[in-house]
N, C-alpha and C positions, 0 to 999 in steps of 0.2 A: 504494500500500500504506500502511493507517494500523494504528496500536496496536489497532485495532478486531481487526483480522486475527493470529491467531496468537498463543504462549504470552507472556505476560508474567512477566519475573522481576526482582524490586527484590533489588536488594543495598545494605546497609546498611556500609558498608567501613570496621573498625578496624583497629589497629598488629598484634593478635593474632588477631581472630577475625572473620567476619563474618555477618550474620544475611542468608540467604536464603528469601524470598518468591515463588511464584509459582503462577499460576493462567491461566485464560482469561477469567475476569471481573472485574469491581473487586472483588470475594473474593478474599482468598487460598486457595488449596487443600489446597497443602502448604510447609509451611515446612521449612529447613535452616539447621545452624552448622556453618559451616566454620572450619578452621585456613588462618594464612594460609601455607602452604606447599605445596608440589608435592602434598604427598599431599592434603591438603585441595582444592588446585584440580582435581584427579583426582576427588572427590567431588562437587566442585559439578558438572562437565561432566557427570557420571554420570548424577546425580538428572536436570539439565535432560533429556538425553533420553530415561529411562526415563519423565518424562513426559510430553515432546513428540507431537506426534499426527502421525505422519508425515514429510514434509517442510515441515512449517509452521513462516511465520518467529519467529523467535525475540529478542524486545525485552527489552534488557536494560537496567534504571534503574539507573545505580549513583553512589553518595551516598557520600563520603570528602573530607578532608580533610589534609592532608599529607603526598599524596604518596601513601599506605598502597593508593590501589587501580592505581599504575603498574603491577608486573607482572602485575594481571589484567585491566587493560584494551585492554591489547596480544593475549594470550592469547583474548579476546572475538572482539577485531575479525578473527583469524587463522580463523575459523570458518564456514565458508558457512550461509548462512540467518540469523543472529544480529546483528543491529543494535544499537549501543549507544547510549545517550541519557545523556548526562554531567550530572549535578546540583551546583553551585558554590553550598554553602553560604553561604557569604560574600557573592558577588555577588547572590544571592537574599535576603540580607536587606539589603545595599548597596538595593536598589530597594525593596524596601519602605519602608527610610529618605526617600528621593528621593519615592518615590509614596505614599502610605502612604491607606488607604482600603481598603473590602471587595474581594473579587474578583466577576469578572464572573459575573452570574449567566441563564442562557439559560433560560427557561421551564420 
């Protein structure tokens, strides 16, 4: 099973708010802002499968830094069909530093 298969959703994870993305293609389709609290994470789970298509898996990118996306990334992982894919700002640009040069480009 790759990203290829099934809904993609980016989360964008701040102290207050977070901007949700998600679609079936490198398009987004429809976007969301949640609050970061129970009722807002009651709305992100909503949206995701009002727009999920069935039982198809569900890829979650989520991008924060300090801390701010622990209680939703637990809440992710508790979810059958739903794989989370963790983004460490920091370390990601740690390597750019170390490598620094375009990214790979495949025809």
């Amino acid at each position: 099973m790759s990203l290829q298969e099934g809904l993609r959703v980016a989360i964008d994870v701040s102290s207050e708010k977070h901007c949700v993305m998600m679609g079936h293609s490198a398009r987004p389709e429809k976007k969301l802002e949640v609050d970061h609290s129970d009722e807002g994470f009651e709305k992100l789970f909503a949206g995701i499968e009002e727009f999920r298509q069935g039982e198809e898996p569900v890829w979650v990118l989520i991008e924060g830094a300090g801390g701010w996306f622990r209680p939703l990334d637990e809440l992710i992982q508790r979810r059958v069909g739903y794989h989370l894919v963790s983004i460490n700002n920091r370390k990601m640009a740690r390597f750019r530093e170390l490598f620094p040069g375009g990214g790979r480009q495949d025809g």
